[in-house]
KELUM-337281 format. One record per residue (C-alpha): residue in one letter; x negated, y negated, z negated. Coordinates in pm, 1 decimal. Each point is the difference from the previous one (the first is absolute). Last residue first. Layout:
(r 'a',(X,Y,Z))
...
This chain:
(r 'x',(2965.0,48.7,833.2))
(r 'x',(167.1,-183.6,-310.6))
(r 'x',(164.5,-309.2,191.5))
(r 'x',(336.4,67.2,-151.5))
(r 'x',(-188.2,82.5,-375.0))
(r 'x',(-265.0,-319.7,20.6))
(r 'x',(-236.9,121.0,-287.4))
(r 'x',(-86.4,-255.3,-274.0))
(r 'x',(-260.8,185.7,-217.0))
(r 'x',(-110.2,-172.4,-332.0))
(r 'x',(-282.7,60.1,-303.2))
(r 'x',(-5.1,-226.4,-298.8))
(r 'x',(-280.5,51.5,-265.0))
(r 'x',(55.2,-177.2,-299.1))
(r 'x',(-245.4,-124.0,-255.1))
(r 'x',(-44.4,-366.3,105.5))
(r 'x',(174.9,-6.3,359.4))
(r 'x',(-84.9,294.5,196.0))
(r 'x',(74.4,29.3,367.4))
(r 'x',(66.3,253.3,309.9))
(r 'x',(151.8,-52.3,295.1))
(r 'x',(97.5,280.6,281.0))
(r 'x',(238.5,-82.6,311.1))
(r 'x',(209.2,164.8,232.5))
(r 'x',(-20.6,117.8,342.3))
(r 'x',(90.1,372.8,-47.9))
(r 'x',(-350.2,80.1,80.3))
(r 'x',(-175.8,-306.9,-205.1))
(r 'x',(177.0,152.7,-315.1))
(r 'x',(-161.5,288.3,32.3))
(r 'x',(-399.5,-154.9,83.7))
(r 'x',(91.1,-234.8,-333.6))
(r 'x',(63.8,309.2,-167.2))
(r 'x',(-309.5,162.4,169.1))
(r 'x',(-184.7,-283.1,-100.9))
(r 'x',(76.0,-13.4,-371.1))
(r 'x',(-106.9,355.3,10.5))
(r 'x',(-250.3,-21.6,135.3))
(r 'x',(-179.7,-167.4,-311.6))
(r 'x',(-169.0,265.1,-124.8))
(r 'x',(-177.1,224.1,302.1))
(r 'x',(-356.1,-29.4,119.5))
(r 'x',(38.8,-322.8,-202.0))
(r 'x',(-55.3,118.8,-364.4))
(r 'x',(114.9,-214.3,-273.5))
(r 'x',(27.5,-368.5,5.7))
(r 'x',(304.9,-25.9,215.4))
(r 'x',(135.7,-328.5,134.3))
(r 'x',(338.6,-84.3,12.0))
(r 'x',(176.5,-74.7,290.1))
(r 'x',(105.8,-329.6,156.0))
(r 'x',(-366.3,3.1,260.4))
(r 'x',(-188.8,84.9,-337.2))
(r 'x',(154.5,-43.7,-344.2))
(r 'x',(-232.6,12.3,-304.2))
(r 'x',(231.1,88.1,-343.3))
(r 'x',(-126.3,-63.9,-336.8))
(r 'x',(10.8,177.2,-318.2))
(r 'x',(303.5,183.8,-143.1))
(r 'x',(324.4,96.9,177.4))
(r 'x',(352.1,-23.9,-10.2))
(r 'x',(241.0,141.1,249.0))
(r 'x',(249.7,-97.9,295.5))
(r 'x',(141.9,185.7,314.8))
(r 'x',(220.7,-156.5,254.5))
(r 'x',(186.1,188.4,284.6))
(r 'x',(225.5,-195.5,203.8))
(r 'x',(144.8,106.6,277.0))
(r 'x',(136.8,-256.1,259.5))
(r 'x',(335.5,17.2,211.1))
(r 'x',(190.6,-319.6,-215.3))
(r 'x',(-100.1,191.3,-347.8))
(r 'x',(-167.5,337.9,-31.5))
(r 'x',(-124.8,129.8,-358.3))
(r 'x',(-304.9,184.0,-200.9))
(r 'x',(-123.0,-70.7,-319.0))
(r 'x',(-262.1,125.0,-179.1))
(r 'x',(-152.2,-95.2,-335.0))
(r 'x',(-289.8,119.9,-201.1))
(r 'x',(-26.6,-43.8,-373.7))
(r 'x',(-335.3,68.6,-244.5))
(r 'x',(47.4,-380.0,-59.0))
(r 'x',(144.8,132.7,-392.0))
(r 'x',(-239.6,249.6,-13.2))
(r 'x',(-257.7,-252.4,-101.1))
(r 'x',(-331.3,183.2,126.2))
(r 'x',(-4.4,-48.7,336.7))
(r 'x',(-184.6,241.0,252.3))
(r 'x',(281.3,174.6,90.6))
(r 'x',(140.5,-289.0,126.4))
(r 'x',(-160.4,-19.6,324.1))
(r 'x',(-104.6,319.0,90.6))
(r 'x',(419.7,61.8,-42.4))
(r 'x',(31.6,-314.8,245.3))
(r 'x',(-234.4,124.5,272.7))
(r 'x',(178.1,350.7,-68.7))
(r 'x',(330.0,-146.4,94.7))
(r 'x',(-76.8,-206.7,264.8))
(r 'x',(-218.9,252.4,201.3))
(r 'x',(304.2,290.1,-35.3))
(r 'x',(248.2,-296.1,92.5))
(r 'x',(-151.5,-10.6,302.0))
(r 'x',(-157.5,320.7,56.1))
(r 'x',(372.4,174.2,-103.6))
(r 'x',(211.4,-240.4,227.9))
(r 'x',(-251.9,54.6,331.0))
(r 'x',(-20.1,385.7,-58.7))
(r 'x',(401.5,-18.9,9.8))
(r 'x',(14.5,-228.3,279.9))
(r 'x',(242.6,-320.5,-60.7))
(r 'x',(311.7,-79.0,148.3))
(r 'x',(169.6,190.7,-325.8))
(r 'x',(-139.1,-275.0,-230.0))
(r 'x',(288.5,-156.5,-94.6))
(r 'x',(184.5,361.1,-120.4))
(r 'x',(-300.0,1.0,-241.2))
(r 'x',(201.1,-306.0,-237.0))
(r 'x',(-231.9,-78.9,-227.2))
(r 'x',(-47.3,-181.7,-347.9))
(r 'x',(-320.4,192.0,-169.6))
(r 'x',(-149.0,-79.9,-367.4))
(r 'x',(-304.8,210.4,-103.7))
(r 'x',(-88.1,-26.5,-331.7))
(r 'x',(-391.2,151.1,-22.9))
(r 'x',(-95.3,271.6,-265.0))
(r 'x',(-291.5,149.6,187.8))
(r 'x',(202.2,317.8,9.4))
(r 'x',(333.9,-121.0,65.0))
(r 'x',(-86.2,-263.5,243.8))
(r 'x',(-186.7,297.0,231.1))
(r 'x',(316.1,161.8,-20.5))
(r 'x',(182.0,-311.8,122.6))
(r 'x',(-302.7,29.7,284.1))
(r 'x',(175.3,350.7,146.9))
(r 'x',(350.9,-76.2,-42.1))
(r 'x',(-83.9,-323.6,125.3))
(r 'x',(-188.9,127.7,312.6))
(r 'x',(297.3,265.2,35.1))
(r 'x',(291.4,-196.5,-69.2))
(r 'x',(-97.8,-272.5,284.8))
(r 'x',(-67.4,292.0,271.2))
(r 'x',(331.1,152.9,-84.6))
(r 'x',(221.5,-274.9,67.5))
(r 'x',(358.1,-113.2,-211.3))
(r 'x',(-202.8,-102.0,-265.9))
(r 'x',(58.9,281.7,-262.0))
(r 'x',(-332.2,-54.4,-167.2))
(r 'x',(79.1,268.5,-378.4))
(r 'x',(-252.3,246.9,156.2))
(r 'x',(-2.8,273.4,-331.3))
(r 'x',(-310.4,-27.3,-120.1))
(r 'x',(18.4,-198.4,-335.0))
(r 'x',(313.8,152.1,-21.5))
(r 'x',(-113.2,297.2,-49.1))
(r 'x',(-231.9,-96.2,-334.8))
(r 'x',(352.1,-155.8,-132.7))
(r 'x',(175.9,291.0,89.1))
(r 'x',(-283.6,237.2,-213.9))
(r 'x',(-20.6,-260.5,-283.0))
(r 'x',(410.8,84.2,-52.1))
(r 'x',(-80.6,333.3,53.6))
(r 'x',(-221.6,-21.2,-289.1))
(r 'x',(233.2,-203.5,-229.0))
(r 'x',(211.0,378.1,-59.4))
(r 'x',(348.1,-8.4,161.0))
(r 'x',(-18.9,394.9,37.8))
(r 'x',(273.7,236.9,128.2))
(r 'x',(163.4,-225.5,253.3))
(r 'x',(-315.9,-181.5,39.7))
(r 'x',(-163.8,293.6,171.9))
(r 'x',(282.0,-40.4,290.5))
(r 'x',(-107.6,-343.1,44.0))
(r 'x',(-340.0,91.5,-65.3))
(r 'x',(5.1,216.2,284.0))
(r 'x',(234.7,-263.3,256.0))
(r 'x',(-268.4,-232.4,-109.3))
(r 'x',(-313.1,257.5,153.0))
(r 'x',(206.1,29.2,325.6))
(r 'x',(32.2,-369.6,88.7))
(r 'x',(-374.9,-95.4,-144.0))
(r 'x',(-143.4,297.8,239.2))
(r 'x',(203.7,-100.7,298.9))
(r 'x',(-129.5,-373.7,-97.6))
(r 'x',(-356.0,171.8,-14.4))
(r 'x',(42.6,125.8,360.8))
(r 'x',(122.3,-293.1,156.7))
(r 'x',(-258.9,-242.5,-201.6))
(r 'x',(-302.7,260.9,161.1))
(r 'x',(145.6,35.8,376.0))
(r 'x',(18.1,-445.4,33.8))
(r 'x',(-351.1,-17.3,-180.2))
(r 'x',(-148.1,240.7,240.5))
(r 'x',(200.2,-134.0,305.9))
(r 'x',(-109.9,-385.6,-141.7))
(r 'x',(-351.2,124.9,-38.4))
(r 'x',(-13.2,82.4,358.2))
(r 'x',(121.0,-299.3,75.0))
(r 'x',(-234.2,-184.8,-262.6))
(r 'x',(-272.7,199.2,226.6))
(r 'x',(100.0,-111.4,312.0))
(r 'x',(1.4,-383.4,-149.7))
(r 'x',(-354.5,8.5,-139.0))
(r 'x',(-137.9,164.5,348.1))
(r 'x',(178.8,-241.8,211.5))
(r 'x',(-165.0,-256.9,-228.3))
(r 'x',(-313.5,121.8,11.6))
(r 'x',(-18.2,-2.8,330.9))
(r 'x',(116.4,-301.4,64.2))
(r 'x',(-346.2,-98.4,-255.7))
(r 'x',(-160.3,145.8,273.1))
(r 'x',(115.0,-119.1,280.6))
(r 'x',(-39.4,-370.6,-144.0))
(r 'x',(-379.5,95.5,-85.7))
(r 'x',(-53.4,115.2,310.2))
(r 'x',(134.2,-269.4,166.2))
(r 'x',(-198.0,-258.8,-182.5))
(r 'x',(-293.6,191.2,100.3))
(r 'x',(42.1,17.0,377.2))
(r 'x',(64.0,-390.7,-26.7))
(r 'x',(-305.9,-59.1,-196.3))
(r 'x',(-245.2,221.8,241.6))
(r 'x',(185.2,-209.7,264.4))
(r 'x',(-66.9,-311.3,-155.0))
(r 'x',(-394.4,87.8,-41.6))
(r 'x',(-16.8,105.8,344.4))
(r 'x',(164.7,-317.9,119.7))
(r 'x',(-328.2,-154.1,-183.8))
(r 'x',(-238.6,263.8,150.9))
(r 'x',(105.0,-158.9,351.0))
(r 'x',(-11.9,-351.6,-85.3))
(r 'x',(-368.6,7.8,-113.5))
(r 'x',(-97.1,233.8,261.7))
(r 'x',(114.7,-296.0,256.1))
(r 'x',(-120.0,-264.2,-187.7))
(r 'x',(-365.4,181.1,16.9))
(r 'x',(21.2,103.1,348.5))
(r 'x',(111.4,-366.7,81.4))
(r 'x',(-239.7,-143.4,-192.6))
(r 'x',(-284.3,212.0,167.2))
(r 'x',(136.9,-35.2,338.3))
(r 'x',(-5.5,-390.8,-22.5))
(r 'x',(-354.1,41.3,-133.1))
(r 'x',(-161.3,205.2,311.8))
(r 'x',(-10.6,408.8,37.9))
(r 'x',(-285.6,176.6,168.8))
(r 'x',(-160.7,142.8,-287.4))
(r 'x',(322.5,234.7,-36.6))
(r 'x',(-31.7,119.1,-382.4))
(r 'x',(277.2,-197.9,-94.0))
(r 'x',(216.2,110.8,241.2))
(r 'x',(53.7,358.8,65.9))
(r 'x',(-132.2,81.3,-354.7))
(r 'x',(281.2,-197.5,-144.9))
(r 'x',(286.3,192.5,301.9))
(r 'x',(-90.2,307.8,-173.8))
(r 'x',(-57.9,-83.6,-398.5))
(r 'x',(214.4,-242.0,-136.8))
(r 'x',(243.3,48.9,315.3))
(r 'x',(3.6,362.7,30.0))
(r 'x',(-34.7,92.4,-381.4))
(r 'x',(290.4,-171.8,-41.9))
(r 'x',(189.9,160.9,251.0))
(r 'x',(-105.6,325.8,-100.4))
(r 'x',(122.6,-116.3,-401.8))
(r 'x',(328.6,-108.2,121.7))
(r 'x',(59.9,304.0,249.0))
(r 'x',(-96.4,231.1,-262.3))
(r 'x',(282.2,-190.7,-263.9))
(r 'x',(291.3,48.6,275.8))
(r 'x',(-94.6,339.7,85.3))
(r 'x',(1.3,100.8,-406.3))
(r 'x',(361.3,-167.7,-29.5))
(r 'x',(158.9,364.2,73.1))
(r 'x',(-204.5,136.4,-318.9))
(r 'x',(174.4,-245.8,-232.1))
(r 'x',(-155.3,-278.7,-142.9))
(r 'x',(-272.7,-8.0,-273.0))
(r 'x',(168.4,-301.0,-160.6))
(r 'x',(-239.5,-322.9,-101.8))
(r 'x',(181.2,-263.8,-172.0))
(r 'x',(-48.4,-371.1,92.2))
(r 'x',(8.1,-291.4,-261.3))
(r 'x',(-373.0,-35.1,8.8))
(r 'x',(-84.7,191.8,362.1))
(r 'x',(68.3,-187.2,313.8))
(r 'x',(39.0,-384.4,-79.3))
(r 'x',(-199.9,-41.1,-318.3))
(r 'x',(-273.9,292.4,96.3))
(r 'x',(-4.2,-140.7,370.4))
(r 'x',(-79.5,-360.4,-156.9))
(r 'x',(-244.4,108.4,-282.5))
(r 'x',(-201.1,169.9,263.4))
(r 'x',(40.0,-300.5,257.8))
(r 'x',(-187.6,-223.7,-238.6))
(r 'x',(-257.7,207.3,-155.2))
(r 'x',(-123.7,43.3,343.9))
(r 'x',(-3.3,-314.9,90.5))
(r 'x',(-98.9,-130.3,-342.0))
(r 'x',(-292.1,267.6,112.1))
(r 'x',(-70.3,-109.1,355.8))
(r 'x',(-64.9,-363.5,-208.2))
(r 'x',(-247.8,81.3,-237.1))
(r 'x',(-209.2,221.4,234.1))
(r 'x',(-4.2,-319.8,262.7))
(r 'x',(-77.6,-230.1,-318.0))
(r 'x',(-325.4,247.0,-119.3))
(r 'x',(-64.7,26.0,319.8))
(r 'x',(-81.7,-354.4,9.3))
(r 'x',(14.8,-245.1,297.0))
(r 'x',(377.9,147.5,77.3))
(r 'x',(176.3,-317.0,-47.2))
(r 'x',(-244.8,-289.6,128.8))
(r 'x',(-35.7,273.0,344.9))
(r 'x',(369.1,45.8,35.1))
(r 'x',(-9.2,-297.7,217.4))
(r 'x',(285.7,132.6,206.6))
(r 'x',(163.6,378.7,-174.1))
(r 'x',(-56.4,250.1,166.5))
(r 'x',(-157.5,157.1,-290.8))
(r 'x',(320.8,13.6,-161.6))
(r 'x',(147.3,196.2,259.6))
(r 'x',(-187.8,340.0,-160.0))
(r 'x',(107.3,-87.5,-333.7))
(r 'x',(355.3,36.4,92.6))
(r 'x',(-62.0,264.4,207.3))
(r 'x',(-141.2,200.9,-313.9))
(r 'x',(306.9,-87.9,-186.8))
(r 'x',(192.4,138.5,199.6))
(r 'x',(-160.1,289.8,79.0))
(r 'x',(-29.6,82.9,-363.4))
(r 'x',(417.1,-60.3,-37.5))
(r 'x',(43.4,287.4,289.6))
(r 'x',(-226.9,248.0,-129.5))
(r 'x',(220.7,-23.7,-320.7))
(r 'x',(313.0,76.9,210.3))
(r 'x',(-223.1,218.4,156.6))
(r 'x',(-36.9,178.0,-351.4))
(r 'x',(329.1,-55.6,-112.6))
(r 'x',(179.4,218.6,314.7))
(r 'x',(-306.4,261.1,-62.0))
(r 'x',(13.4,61.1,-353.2))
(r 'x',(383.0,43.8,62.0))
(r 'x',(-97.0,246.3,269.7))
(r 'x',(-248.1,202.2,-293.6))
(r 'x',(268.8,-4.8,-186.1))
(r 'x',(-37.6,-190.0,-391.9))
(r 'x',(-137.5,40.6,-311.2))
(r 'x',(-292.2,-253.0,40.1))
(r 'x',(-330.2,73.8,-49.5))
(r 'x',(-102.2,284.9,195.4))
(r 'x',(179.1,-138.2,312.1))
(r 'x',(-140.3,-350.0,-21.0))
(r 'x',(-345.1,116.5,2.3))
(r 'x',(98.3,194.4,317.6))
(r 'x',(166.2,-236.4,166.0))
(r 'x',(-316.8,-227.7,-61.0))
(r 'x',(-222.2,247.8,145.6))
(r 'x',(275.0,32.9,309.7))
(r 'x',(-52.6,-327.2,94.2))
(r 'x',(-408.6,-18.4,-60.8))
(r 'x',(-0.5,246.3,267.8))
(r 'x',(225.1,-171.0,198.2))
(r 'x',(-248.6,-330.7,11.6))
(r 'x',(-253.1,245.0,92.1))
(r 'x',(120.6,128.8,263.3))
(r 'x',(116.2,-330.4,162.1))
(r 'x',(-342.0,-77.0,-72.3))
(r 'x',(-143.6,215.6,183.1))
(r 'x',(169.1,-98.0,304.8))
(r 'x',(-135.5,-350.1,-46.3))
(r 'x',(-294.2,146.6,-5.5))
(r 'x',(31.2,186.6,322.9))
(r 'x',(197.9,-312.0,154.0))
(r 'x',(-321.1,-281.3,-93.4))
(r 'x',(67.2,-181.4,-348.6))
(r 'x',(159.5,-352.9,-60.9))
(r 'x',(-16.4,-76.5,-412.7))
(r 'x',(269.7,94.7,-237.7))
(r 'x',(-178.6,249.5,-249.3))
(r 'x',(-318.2,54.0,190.7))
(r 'x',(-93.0,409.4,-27.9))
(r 'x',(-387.3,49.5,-35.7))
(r 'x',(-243.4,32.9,234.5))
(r 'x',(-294.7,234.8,74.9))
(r 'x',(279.2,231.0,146.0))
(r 'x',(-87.9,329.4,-148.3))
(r 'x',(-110.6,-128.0,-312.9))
(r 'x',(228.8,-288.0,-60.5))
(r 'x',(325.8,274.2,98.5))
(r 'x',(-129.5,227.4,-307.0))
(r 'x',(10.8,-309.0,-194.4))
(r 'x',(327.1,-134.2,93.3))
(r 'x',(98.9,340.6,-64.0))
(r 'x',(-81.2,8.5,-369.4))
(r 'x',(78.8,-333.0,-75.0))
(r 'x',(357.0,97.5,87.8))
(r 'x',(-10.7,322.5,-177.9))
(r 'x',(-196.1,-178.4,-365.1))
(r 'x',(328.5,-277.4,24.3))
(r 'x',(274.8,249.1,71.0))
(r 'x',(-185.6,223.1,-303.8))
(r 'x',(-26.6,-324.0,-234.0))
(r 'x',(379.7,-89.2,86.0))
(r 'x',(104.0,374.1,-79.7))
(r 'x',(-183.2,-2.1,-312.3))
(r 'x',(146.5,-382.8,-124.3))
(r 'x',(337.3,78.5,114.8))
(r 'x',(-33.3,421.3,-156.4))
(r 'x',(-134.5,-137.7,-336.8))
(r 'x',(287.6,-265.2,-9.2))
(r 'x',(294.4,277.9,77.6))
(r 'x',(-101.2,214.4,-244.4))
(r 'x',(352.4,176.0,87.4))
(r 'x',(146.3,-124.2,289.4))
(r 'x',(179.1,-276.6,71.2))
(r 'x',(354.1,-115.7,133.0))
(r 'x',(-43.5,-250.2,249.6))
(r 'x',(25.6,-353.0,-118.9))
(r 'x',(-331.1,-110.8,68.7))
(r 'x',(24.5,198.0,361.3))
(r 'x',(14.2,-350.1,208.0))
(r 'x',(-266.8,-166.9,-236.9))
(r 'x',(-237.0,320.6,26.5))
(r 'x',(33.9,-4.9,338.6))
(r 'x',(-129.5,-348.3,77.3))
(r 'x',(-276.7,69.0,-294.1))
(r 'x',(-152.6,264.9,245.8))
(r 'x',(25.0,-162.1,308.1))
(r 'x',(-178.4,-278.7,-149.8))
(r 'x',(-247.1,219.7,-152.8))
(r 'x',(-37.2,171.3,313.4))
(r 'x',(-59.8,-328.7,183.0))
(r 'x',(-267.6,-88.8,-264.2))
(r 'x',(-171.3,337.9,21.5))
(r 'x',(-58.0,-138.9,395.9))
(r 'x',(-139.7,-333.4,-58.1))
(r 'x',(-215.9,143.3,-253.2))
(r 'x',(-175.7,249.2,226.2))
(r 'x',(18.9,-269.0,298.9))
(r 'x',(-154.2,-239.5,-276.0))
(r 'x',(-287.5,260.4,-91.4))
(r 'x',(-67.1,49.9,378.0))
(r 'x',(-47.3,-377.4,57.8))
């Protein structure tokens, strides 16, 4: 009886144990990551034996896993059962690259799926004329592990597969304690409580059972909820980050295209006067090399002749035609940060684009820009090579996602604020971008 409270016990820490490891899979890891699982499980395993043991000797008993104990025991338990808590936050810690509060938040979330799953196989006993069904262990053991198996692969599928795990902010820490307390109180606390009262008949037992069920299920949701949020905050974020910086790149770009067309201006009024006394070919290749960089956009706003000023150059050197028909004057309503991140992001998605092609001939962007009946309309074309996934009407990046591919969304995020509209297709080897922005109805 001993050896089965021993095993009984390990078993519940192994449960634990895997329940963690399914919410966490996704964590970042760290290095050796499968000698410090498989080391960190052992030690968790040798510690819990370990004090089971030490509590056999004083005692005379061991600890029952799930069976009706007197209040000091039950006590101990409690103890216990926080003991072997914290070992598995620990194990998870030095595995996974993550915060120790993060640990946490996954870890009861973890705790939470076990408990589950243990109820579940709990209320199966109460079953009428369970006798036929349970006459072999072997069948009992059989069954508590589908369970098991069972509700794993359901919390990973609904809580963790196509879930990301964010660290979260420092001011979400109260939020993730509470979570993992809370957790703790009704796997663990209110558990004790009740399952080890001796005094308890079957009616209380389903209901405790149903009732701890239900609970750790709305714990699971709000463990999702709290993690869909942080992920949405933190890809907003990004994207405040992405378009302060292409403001401050604006300013930078705006100061650099000033200054070199001051340059440009004096430096042809010196070869002009040079030329007076000289006609040689090289001043001829000197203008020509100017007027690469002299800003030639004169669409009637500042904003616009920067960013193409600024991405015609980029043209130039990778030997791309662009092609623009604006009129700048249309797009007065619009913010000047706003005007250079969108067309900014459009440009540069089509340059990436094309660059890559090797006929020169669809090495050809075009823009154009122009109002009709109180709508702007700003529609941006470009070849491309290999295919094109799109996701929720945008395409879908297969490079990095920490940060390509916001930029499609903070156009679309732009165009939302003046209440307009953001499509985007490709039909055979054309990419076709377009903005419809309401100009009245702009703010």
């Amino acid at each position: 009886m001993i050896v089965f409270d021993y095993i009984s016990t390990l078993l519940m820490a192994s449960e634990i144990f895997a329940a963690e490891l399914l919410f966490l899979w996704k964590a970042p890891r760290r290095s050796y990551f499968w000698m410090r699982l498989i080391s960190s499980y052992v030690l968790m395993m040798a510690i819990t034996f370990e004090i089971q043991l030490i509590y056999t000797l004083v005692s005379g008993h061991a600890v029952s896993y799930g069976e009706p104990v007197s209040v000091d025991i039950s006590i101990f338990k409690f103890l216990f059962y926080l003991v072997i808590f914290a070992e598995s936050i620990v194990c998870m810690f030095v595995t996974f690259k993550v915060s120790l509060f993060t640990v946490l938040m996954y870890c009861a979330g973890g705790y939470a799926s076990q408990h589950i799953a243990s109820n579940i196989t709990y209320l199966i006993h109460y079953i009428p004329n369970n006798d036929t069904v349970f006459h072999y262990v072997w069948v009992q053991i059989a069954i508590e592990i589908a369970i098991f198996i069972f509700v794993y692969v359901a919390t990973f599928a609904l809580f963790v597969y196509d879930k990301e795990i964010v660290p979260g902010k420092a001011e979400k820490m109260k939020k993730r304690i509470f979570f993992s307390l809370f957790v703790i109180f009704v796997c663990v606390g209110l558990s004790r409580l009740t399952r080890d009262n001796q005094d308890r008949n079957t009616i209380s037992v389903l209901a405790e059972s149903l009732y701890a069920i239900i609970s750790n299920i709305f714990v699971l949701l709000f463990l999702n909820t709290l993690t869909r949020n942080d992920v949405m905050e933190e890809k907003v974020d990004i994207m405040e980050e992405m378009l302060h910086r292409e403001k401050q790149q604006y300013l930078q770009s705006k100061e650099n295209i000033e200054l070199i067309n001051i340059k440009v201006h004096d430096l042809k009024h010196q070869i002009r006067r040079l030329r007076q006394d000289n006609s040689d070919e090289n001043f001829r290749e000197v203008e020509r090399a100017l007027r690469i960089y002299d800003s030639h956009y004169k669409t009637g706003n500042d904003a616009l002749d920067v960013i193409l000023t600024d991405r015609s150059l980029q043209c130039e050197k990778n030997k791309i035609t662009l092609t623009c028909a604006c009129n700048g004057k249309d797009l007065n309503f619009m913010e000047e940060s706003d005007i250079y991140s969108l067309f900014g992001n459009a440009l540069s998605n089509a340059i990436e684009s094309v660059s890559g092609i090797q006929d020169e001939d669809k090495r050809c962007i075009s823009l154009n820009v122009r109002s009709n009946s109180g709508l702007l309309s700003i529609h941006v074309e470009n070849y491309y090579q290999g295919e094109i996934e799109f996701e929720n009407g945008l395409p879908k990046t297969k490079k990095d996602q920490s940060w390509h591919g916001f930029g499609m969304k903070s156009m679309a995020l732009i165009a939302s604020k003046y209440k307009g509209s953001l499509t985007s297709t490709a039909v055979e080897d054309i990419f076709y971008l377009d903005v419809i922005l309401p100009i009245n109805n702009s703010k």
